[in-house]
C-alpha positions in Angstrom: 24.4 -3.2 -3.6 22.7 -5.9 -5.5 19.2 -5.8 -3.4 19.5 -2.0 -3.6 19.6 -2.2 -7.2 17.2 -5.2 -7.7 14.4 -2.8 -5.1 15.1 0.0 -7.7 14.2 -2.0 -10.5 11.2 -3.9 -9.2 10.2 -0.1 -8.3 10.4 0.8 -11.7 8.8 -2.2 -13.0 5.6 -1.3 -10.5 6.0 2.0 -11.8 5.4 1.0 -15.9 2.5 -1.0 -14.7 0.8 1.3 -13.0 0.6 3.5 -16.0 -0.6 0.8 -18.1 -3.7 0.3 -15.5 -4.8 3.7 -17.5 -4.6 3.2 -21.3 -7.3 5.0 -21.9 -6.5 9.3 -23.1 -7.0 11.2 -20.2 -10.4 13.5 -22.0 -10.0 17.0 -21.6 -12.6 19.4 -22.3 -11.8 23.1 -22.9 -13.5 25.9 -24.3 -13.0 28.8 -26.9 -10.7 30.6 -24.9 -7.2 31.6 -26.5 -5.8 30.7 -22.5 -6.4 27.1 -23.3 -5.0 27.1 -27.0 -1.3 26.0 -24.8 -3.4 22.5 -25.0 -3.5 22.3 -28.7 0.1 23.5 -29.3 0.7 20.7 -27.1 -1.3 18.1 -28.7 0.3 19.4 -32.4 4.0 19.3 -31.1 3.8 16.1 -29.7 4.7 16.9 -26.4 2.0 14.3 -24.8 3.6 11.5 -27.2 6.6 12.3 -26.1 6.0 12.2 -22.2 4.7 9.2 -22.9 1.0 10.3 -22.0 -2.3 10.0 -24.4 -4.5 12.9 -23.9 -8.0 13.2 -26.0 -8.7 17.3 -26.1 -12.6 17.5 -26.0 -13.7 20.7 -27.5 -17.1 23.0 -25.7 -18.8 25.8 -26.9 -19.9 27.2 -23.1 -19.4 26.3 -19.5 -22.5 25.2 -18.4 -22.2 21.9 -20.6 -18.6 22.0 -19.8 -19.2 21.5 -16.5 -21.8 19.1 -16.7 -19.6 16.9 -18.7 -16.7 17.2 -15.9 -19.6 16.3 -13.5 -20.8 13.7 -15.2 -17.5 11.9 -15.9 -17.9 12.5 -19.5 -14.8 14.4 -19.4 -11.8 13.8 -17.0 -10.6 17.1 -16.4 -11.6 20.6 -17.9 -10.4 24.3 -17.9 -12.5 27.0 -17.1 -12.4 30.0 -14.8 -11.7 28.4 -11.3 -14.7 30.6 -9.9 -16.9 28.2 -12.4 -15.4 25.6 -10.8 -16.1 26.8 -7.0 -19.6 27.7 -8.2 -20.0 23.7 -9.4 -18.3 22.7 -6.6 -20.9 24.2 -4.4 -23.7 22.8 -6.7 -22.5 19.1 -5.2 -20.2 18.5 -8.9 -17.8 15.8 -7.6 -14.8 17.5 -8.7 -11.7 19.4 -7.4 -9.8 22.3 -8.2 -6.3 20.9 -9.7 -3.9 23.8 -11.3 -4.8 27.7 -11.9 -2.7 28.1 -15.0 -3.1 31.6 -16.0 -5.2 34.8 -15.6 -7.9 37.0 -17.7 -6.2 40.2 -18.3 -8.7 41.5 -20.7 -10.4 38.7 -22.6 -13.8 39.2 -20.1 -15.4 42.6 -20.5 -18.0 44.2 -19.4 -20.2 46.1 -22.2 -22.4 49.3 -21.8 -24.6 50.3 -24.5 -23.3 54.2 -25.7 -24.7 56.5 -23.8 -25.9 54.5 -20.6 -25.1 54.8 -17.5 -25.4 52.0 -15.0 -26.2 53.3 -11.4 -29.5 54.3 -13.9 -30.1 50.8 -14.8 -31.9 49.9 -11.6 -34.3 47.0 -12.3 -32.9 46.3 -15.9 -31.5 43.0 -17.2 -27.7 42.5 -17.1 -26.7 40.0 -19.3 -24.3 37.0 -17.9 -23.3 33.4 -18.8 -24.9 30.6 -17.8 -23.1 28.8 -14.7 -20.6 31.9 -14.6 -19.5 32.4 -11.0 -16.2 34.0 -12.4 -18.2 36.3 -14.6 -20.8 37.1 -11.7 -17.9 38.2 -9.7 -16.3 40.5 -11.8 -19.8 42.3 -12.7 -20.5 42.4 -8.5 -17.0 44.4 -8.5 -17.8 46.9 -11.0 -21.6 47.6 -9.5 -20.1 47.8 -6.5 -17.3 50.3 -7.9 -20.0 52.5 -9.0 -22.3 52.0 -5.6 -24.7 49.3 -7.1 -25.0 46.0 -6.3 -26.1 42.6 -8.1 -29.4 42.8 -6.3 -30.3 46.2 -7.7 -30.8 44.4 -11.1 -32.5 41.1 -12.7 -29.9 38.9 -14.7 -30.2 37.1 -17.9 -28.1 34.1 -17.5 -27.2 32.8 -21.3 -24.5 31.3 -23.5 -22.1 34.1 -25.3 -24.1 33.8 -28.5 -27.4 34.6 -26.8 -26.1 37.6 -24.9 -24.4 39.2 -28.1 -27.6 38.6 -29.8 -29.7 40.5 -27.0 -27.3 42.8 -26.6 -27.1 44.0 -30.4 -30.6 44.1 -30.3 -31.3 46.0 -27.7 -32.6 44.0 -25.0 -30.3 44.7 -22.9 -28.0 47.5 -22.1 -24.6 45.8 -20.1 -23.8 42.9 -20.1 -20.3 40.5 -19.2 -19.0 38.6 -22.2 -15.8 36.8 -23.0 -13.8 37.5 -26.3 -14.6 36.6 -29.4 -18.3 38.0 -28.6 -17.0 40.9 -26.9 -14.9 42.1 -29.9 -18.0 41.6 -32.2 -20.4 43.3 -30.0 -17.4 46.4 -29.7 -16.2 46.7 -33.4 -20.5 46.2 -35.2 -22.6 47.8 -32.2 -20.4 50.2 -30.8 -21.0 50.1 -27.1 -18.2 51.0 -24.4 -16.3 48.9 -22.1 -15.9 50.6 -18.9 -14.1 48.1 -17.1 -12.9 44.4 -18.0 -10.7 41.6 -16.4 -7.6 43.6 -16.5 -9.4 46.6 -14.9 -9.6 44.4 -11.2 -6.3 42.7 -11.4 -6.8 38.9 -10.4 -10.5 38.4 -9.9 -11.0 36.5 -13.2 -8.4 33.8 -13.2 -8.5 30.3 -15.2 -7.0 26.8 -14.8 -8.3 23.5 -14.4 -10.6 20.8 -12.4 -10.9 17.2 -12.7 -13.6 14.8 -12.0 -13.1 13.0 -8.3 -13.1 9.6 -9.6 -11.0 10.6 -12.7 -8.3 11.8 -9.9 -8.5 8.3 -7.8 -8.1 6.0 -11.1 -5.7 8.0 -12.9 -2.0 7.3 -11.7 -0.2 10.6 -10.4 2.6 10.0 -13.1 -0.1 10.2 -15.9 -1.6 13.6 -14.3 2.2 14.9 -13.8 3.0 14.2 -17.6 -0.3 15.5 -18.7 0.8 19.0 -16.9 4.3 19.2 -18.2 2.9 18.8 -21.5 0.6 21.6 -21.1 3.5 24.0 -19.7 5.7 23.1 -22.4 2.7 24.3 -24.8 2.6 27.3 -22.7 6.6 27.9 -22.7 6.3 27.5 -26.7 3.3 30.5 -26.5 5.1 32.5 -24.4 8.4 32.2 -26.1 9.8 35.3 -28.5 10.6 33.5 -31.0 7.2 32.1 -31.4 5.3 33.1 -35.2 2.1 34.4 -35.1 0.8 32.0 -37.9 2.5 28.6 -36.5 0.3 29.8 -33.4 -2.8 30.0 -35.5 -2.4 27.2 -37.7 -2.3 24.8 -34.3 -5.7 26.1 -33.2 -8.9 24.3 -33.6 -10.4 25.4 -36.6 -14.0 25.3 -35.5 -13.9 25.7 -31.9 -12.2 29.4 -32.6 -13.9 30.4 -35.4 -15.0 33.4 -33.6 -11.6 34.6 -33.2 -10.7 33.4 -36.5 -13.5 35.8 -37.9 -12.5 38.5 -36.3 -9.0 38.6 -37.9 -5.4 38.2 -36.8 -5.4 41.7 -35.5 -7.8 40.8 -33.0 -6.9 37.3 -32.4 -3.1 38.8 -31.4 -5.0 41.3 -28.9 -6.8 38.4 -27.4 -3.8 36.2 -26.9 -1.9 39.1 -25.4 -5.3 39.6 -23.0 -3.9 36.9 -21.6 -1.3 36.1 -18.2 0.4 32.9 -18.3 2.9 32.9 -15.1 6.6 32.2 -15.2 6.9 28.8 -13.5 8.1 30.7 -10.0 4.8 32.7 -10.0 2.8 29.8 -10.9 4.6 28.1 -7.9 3.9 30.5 -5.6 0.5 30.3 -6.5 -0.5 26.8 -5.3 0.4 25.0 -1.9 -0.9 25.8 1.4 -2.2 29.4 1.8 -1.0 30.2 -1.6 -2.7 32.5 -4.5 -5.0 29.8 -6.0 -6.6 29.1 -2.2 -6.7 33.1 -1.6 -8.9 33.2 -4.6 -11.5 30.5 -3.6 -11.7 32.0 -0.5 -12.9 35.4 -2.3 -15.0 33.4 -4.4 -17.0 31.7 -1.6 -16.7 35.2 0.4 -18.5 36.9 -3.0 -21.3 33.8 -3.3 -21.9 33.9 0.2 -22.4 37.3 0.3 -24.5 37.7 -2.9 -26.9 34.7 -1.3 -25.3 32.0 -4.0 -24.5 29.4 -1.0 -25.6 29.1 2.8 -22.3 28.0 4.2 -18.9 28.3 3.3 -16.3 25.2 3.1 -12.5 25.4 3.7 -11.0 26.8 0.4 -8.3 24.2 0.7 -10.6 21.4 0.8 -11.6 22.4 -2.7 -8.2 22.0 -4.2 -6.3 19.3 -5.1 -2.7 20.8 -7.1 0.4 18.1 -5.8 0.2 16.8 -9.7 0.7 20.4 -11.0 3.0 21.4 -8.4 5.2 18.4 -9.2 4.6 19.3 -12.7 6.3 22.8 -12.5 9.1 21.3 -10.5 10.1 18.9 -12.9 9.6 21.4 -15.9 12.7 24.3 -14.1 
């Protein structure tokens, strides 16, 4: 009895260090997107202190210096739309595909000036973000819903700012943008949104990569903590009980100023634009040919078929979710 104990408390002592090999915050970098305010309810309520994890959130404006700084190792692990992360992926990022934590029902839409039509657009500019696989693949569903394809068009790949500006301007008659822009451009301009994110149910969907080397020096107990934190900031989102302003007043100030601007109203609408699973769903999701390796496949299906990428690699070799998965067992 006494070695079995003595093993299990030499194990726990190789445990503690191991953690302390990391003492730096694990950096996350996230973007103006009300699916990833979970991370600063999380970071106001303590949760991180109190699974004994540091976490350093990392605010971006747009993906394509998102992703450069998850490349780069600036960052150690990021949320985006996991079709930006297959696109970087196939770029030669050094990253993988770790958790797909919720899914656009809304909050991307696709704008048509009033009056257009799009199978008459043929040679005109469509407006998309810059280093926006996820976007690109929600536009090549509605052309293709209304017989057009990608390649019947030239594309204007800029940050949301740029494509509301050219948009409200004129110089362009449709184009994809994410809310707060896409509110903007609908309430001042006045165009129409024929389709969006919720219109073709799970091709816009949104979770998180990290950096290779951030996964190999990073202890698995540190990632696990870092995800439990982030679903109890998603359980305290989701709950009933939750008030509108407390939700609000945990935001970061500057980084969702857009929706901010746009009023509570709106701000409400885009939260509730947004899926977050129940953790049995969000199980289901990951693991061997489960939901989140479905969806790369489609991705790399869309890019290859669009002439984004030559060759297409195993979906499951882009994915990397034990941490997450462990995550949402421990949090039942």
């Amino acid at each position: 009895m006494w070695a079995t104990i003595k093993r299990g408390a030499f194990a726990a002592v190789l445990s503690s260090l191991a953690l302390l090999t990391h003492a730096a915050p694990i950096k996350v970098g996230y973007l103006p997107n009300l699916g990833f305010a979970p991370l600063n309810v999380a970071e106001e309520k303590g949760y991180w202190k109190e699974l004994g994890v540091q976490v350093q959130l990392v605010p971006f404006t747009e993906s394509r210096t998102l992703l450069k700084a998850l490349g780069d190792g600036e960052v150690d692990i990021a949320g985006d739309l996991t079709a930006n992360f297959v696109g970087a992926q196939m770029e030669g990022a050094p990253i993988k595909l770790t958790a797909e934590t919720h899914t656009s029902n809304g909050s991307v839409k696709i704008l048509l000036k009033a009056g257009a039509d799009v199978t008459k657009l043929n040679g005109q500019i469509l407006g998309v973000g810059d280093k926006q696989v996820g976007q690109l693949f929600l536009l090549a569903r509605y052309l293709s819903a209304n017989g057009r394809q990608l390649s019947d068009y030239r594309l204007m790949e800029a940050s949301p700012e740029k494509l509301a500006a050219a948009f409200a301007k004129g110089q362009i008659s449709l184009s994809v943008l994410p809310d707060p822009q896409a509110m903007f451009i609908y309430r001042t301009v006045g165009a129409s949104i024929p389709a969006d994110s919720a219109t073709y149910a799970g091709i816009v969907t949104e979770g998180f990569a990290a950096n290779k080397q951030a996964i190999a020096s990073i202890p698995d107990e540190q990632w696990v903590r870092f995800y439990r934190g982030w679903l109890k900031g998603v359980s305290w989102v989701r709950s009933g009980g939750t008030r509108f302003a407390d939700f609000k007043s945990s935001l970061n100030a500057g980084l969702f100023k857009g929706f901010v601007a746009e009023g509570d109203t709106s701000m409400m609408a885009g939260l509730a634009s947004i899926k977050f699973p129940n953790a049995a769903e969000a199980a289901k999701r990951h693991g061997d040919l489960g939901g989140l390796e479905y969806h790369v496949r489609a991705v790399l299906r869309f890019m290859r078929e669009a002439r984004l990428i030559q060759t297409e690699p195993e979906a499951r070799s882009l994915i990397q979710s034990t941490a997450f998965e462990r995550a949402l067992a421990a949090n039942k």
